[in-house]
Each structure stands twice: as structure tokens, then as C-alpha cells.
N, C-alpha and C positions, 0 to 999 in steps of 0.2 A: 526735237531739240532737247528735250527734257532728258530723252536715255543718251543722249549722245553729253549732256552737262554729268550725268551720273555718270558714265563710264572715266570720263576726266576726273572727276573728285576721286573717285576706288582708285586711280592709277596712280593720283600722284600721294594720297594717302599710304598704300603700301610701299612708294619708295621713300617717305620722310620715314615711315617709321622702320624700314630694310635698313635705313643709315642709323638709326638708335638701336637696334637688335643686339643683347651683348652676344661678345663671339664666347666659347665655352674656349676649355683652356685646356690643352694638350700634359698631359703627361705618361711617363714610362713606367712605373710602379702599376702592379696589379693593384685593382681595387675591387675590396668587396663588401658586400651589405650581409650584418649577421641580426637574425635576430632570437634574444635568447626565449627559452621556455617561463623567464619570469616577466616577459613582456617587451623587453631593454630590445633597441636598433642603435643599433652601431655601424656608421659608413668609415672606412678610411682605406689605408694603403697596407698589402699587407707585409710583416715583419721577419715573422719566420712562423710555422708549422710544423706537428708532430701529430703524431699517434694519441696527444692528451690534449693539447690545445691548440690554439690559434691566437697569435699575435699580431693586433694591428695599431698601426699608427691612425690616430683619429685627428682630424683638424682643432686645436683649441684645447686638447685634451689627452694626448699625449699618447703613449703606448699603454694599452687594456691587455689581459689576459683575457681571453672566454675558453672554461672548457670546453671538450665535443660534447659531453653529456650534457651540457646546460645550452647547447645550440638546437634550435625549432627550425630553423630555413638560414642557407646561406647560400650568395649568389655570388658571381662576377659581373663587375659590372663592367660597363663601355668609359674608360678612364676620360675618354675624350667629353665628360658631360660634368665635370668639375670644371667650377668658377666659383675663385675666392673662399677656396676649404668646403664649397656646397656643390650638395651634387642636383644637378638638374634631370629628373626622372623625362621622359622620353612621353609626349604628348598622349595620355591615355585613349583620346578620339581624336587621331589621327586620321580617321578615313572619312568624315564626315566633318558638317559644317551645322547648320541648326539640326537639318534634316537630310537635307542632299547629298548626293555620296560625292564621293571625289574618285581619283584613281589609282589611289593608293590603299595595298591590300593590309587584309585585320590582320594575316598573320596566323598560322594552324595552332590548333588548341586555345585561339583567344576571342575572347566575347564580351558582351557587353548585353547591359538592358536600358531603354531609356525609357526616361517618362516626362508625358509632358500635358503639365495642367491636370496630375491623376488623372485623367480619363485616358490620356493619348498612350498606350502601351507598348515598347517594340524592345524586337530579343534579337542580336545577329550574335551568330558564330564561325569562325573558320576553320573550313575542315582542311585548307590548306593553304599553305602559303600565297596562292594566286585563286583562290575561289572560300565565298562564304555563301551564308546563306539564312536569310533574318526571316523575320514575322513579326505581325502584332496583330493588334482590335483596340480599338472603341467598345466597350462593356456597357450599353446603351443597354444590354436586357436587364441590368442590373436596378434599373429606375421604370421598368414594365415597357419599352417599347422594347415592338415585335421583332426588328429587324438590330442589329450591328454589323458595319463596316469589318471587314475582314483583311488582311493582305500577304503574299508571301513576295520577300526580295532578294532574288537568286542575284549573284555580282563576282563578274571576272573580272580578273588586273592584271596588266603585261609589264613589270617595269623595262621600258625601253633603256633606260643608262637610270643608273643607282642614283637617285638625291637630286635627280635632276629632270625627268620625262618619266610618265606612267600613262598609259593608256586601259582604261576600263568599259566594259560593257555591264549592262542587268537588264532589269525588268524589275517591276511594282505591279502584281497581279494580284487584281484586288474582289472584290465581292461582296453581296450581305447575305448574313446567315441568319435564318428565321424566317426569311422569304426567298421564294423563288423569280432570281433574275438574272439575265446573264451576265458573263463576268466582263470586269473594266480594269482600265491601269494603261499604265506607260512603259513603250520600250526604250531605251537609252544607249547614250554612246557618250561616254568625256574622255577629256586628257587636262593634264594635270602637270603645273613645269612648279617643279622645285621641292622641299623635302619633307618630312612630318610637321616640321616647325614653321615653315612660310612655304605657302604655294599658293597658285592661282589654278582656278580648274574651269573650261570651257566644256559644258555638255550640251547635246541635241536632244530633247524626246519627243514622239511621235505618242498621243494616246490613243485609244482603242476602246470601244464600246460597242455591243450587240455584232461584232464578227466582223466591225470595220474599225478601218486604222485612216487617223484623223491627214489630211494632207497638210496640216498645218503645223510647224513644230513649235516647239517650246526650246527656248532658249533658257541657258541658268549659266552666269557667270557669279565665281563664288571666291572668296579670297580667307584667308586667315596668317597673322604674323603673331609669334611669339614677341613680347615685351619686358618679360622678366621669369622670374622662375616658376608662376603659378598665373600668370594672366596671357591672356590671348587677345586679338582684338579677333574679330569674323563679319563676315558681309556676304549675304545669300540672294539673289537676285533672279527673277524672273523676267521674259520679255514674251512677245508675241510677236511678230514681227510686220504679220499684216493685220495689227488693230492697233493702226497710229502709236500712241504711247502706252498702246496697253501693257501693263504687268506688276509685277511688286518687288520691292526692296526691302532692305533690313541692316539693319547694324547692328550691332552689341560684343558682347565678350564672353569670354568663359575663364571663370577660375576653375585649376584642378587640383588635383592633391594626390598620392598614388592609387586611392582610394575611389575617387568622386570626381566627379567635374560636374561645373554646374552652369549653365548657360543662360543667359537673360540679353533682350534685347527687342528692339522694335520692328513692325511688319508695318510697310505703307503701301497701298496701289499708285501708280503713277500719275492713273488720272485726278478729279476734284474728290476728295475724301469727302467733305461738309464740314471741313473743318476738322477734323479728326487727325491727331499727330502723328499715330500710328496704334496697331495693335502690339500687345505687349508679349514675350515668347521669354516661358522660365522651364527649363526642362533641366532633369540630371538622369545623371548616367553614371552607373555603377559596372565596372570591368569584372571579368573574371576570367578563369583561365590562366592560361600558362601566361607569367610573367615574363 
């Protein structure tokens, strides 16, 4: 009864808040982001160009000169992500929710590092548009025990129709290093209906220890909606399916920046905690790579 009340409250939470999403605001004019060598970002529309400079129209602020010699990086951007003169940068972790993947791909030459509570470490890259490939550890020798958690997580993604269906596979193949034992982790399967901004993602995993793989799966239904230009809401859920109400839930949010995103939020088991409200989850994540 309990996961069956949780699945109703995540359903009808991400359609109140699917009805307050703002829409971004379509327009025709290229737009680009410059930013110069003495530090200055400049987003607008552009004006005209030459061989000396670049002319853009900025929200609020009129038409700038930048020369090329005093331009450090300049892009195009996706015009369709301006609302209201501001442009809404494109969900830096898009492919994940606290921790759980989704089925949507990082994207070739783009990465990220997360951390969470310093000790938790993890680095994914992609080497292609539809395959990455992350790691991290637990630094547990760093305070004299013998052993640390190890992990590597390989992850393919199909997008079945654009913004709409992705389907993904991976693994989380894990270990400790310092001791001899053999390796553990989970194989997976999700799908994932809607776009970088709001989607809900259904995965299966099976785990595996000592050369057997568990008959029992794990379930993780996971959700995230944009709410404004830097907040998110997210919701990461675990079940088990044959241990009555066994498993864990979470809610919280993430602010980002083009820079940062930073995540906080609560973990609860399903069952009687003793009173415990939940545990608390603060992790950031710094991008890099191709923008």
C-alpha cells in the first residue's frame, strides 16, 4: 500500500508541476554567447559581422561591439532556449538524477565529476554520442582502512524518437581494492519518456556477487522537472518487489549554473525508520568537456 500511495503522489506531483513548466520562447535571429579575454559574457542576437568584429544585440542593453581580438570563446546557441531576454542553458546532468542513470546520453566529448559527502567520488565521460563510460572510489585508505570500494560504469543509450523515448543499458561493476575478493555490482536496463528538462525513467537491475546474479530485481522509478531557469525538482526511488514494502525513496532538488549543479535532498526506506525523517544527500557536480 505504501509504494502503491508513493507512486500516486510522484504522478500527480510531476503533472502539477508539467502545468507550471515555463515553455522557452521560440525565435528566428541567430544567437550567440561571446565571451571576451577580459572576462565580460555577452548572450544576444546577432547584428552583423566582419573580419574585425561582431555585432550583437543584447537584451536590456542594446547593440555592443566585441572585437575578434578581444573574443576567448564564442558559440551559437539553440535560439529556442530564450525566455524573457534570458537564455536558459541546457540541464548540465541531464543524464542522471542523485545517482541513478537515466536513458539519456552525456553526449561525445562531455563529462562530468560528482561528489558526494567528499568521500563519494565519480568521473563519467563520453566517448560518444550513445556510449560513456564513468568510475569512481571511496578513498577509505586515506583514513588507514585496508580495503576501498572501487567501481567502473560502462552505459549505452538508443534514443528511440528525439525528446521523447530513450532507451539505455549499463552495468556498475564494482570491487575493493586492498583486498582480495571477488567482484559485485548490478546489471541494468531503463527507459526513459520525455526530454533533458522533465522525464520519468523506469529501470530493472539484477545484481551479482561471487559469479551469481541475484533472481531478484531491483526496481528504480526516477523522475525530474525543470521549474525555472536554475532549479529542478528530482525523485530517485528504489523497490524490491518480493520484500513487501521493501526499498527507498528520496526527494529534493538541484540548483545549476553553467558551471555547477548542486543537489540536496532526502533518502527514506519504506519500512519503520525509528523515527528518522530521512537521510540527507548533498552532492555537486562540475562538467567539462565540450560544451
Amino acid at each position: 500500500m505504501k509504494t502503491l500511495n508513493f507512486f500516486s503522489v510522484l504522478f500527480l506531483l510531476l503533472v502539477i508541476f508539467q502545468l507550471h513548466v515555463p515553455h522557452l520562447v521560440a525565435q528566428t535571429q541567430d544567437l550567440y554567447r561571446i565571451e571576451t579575454r577580459d572576462g565580460n559574457i555577452f548572450t544576444g542576437t546577432l547584428v552583423s559581422e566582419d573580419d574585425e568584429k561582431i555585432v550583437l544585440n543584447v537584451e536590456g542593453v542594446g547593440e555592443i561591439t566585441v572585437l575578434r581580438t578581444n573574443i576567448k570563446n564564442m558559440v551559437q546557441l539553440d535560439h529556442r532556449r530564450m525566455r524573457d531576454g534570458v537564455y536558459w542553458h541546457d540541464n548540465p546532468q541531464a543524464t542522471r538524477y542523485f545517482f541513478a542513470p537515466n536513458a539519456i546520453g552525456l553526449g561525445r566529448g562531455k563529462g562530468y565529476y560528482q561528489n558526494t559527502w567528499i568521500l563519494f567520488n565519480n568521473v563519467n565521460y563520453g566517448f560518444s554520442d550513445h556510449f560513456s563510460l564513468g568510475g569512481g572510489i571511496v578513498p577509505l585508505f586515506l583514513f588507514g582502512v585496508s580495503s576501498s570500494p572501487v567501481w567502473i560504469l560502462p552505459k549505452v543509450t538508443i534514443p528511440v524518437s528525439e525528446n521523447m523515448f530513450h532507451l539505455g543499458a549499463g552495468a556498475m561493476i564494482g570491487g575493493l581494492i586492498g583486498t582480495e575478493t571477488e567482484g559485485l555490482g548490478l546489471i541494468y536496463g531503463v527507459g526513459t519518456i520525455g526530454n533533458r528538462d522533465k522525464n520519468i525513467t523506469v529501470g530493472l537491475g539484477y545484481g551479482y556477487a561471487g559469479g551469481e546474479i541475484s533472481q531478484t530485481p531491483l526496481i528504480n522509478v526516477s523522475g525530474i522537472i525543470r521549474t525555472g531557469r536554475r532549479f529542478y525538482l528530482l525523485s530517485e526511488n528504489y523497490f524490491v518487489p518480493e520484500a513487501g514494502v521493501s526499498g527507498i525513496i528520496s526527494f529534493g532538488a538541484r540548483w545549476t549554473s553553467e558551471n555547477i549543479a548542486v543537489d540536496f535532498g532526502l533518502f527514506r526506506p519504506l519500512e519503520d525508520a525509528g523515527g528518522i525523517i530521512g537521510v540527507p544527500w548533498l552532492g555537486v557536480t562540475i562538467p567539462f568537456g565540450r560544451r
